[in-house]
N, C-alpha and C positions, 0 to 999 in steps of 0.2 A: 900826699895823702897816702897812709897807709890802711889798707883791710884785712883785719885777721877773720878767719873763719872758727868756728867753733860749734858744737854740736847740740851743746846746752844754754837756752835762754839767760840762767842765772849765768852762764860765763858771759856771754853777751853785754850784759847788765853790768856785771864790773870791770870788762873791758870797757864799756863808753863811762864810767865813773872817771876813768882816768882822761877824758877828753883827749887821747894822742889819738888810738885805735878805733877806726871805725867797724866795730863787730858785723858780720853777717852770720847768723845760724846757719849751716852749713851740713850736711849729712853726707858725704862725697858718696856712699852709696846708695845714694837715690837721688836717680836721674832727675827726678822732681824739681827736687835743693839745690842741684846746679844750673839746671834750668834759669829758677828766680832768682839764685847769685848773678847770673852772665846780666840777666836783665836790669836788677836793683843797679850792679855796680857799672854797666856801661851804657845805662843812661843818668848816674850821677855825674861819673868821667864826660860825656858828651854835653849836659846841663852846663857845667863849670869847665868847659875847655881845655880839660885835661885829655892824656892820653893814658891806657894804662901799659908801663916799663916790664912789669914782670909777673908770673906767676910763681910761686915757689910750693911744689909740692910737694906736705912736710906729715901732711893724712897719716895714720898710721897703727895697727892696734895687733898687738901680737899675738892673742885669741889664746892665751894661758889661763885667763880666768875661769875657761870651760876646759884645758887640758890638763893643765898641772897636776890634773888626781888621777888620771886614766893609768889602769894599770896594765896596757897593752904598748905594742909595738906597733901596733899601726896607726896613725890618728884618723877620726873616719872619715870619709869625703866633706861632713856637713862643717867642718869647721875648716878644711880649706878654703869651702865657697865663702864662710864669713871673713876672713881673713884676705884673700885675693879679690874680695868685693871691695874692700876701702885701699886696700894698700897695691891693686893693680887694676884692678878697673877702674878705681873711685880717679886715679891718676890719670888713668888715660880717656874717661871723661869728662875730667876738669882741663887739662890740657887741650883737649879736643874742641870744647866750648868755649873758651877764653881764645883761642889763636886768631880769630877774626878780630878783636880787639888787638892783641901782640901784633899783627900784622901791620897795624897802621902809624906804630910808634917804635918799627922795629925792636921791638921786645923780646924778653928772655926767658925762658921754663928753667926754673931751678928743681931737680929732684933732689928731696931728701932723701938716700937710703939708711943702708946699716950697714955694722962688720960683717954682719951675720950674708952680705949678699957675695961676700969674697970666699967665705968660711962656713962648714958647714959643722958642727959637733954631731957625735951620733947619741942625741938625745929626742926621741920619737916625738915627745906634746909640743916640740920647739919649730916641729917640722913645716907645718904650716908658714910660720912666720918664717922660717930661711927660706924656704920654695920661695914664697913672695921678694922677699927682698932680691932674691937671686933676678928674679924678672923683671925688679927695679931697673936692677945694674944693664940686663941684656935693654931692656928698652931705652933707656937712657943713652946705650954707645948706638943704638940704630939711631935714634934721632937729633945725634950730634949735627 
């Protein structure tokens, strides 16, 4: 059984069109939507005698749609906090809520990052999203 998450209904709707993917809406930043994830999917797992193998967290959003026009050098705190809400907290409370599930089927956390978390360009609206992904990388080698 696989679960993709997704953040929009109508994705939902044509991921279960295809009968493989079992959709959950999903909003990694808010605590809420992880909450009824951990709930919906591990007592469908516990229902049907499953265990669940893995999480792969793949969340991610590079917060250019509000920087791309800024004609400064600094980007300002508010689009950090959007940015490291899905792509470093949203991860490290999905992981966080799912691991009592991983624990009982020896399961795996997969992080997706970027180039972007090895590399940094000196292009300021971009900055948000390197910080983040950089925090990917550092989180990822502590909880090897």
């Amino acid at each position: 059984v696989v679960y993709g998450t997704v953040r929009k209904q109508a994705d939902a709707d044509a991921l279960a069109a295809g009968g493989v993917i079992r959709p959950v809406v999903l909003d990694v930043s808010r605590p809420e939507d992880v909450t009824a994830a951990v709930d919906r999917i591990g007592g469908e797992l516990r229902a049907e005698g499953r265990r669940l193998s893995a999480v792969v967290n793949n969340a991610g959003l590079t917060g250019m749609d509000r920087t791309r026009l800024l004609k400064t050098e600094v980007v300002g705190a508010e689009h950090y906090e959007r940015v490291f809400n899905t792509n470093v907290m949203g991860m490290v409370q999905v992981t966080e809520a799912f691991l009592p599930l991983l624990k009982v089927a020896s399961g795996r956390v997969v992080n997706i990052g970027s180039y972007f978390g090895s590399f940094a360009p000196g292009i300021p609206p971009f900055a948000p999203y390197i910080a983040s992904k950089h925090a990917v990388e550092g989180l990822t080698d502590v909880w090897r």
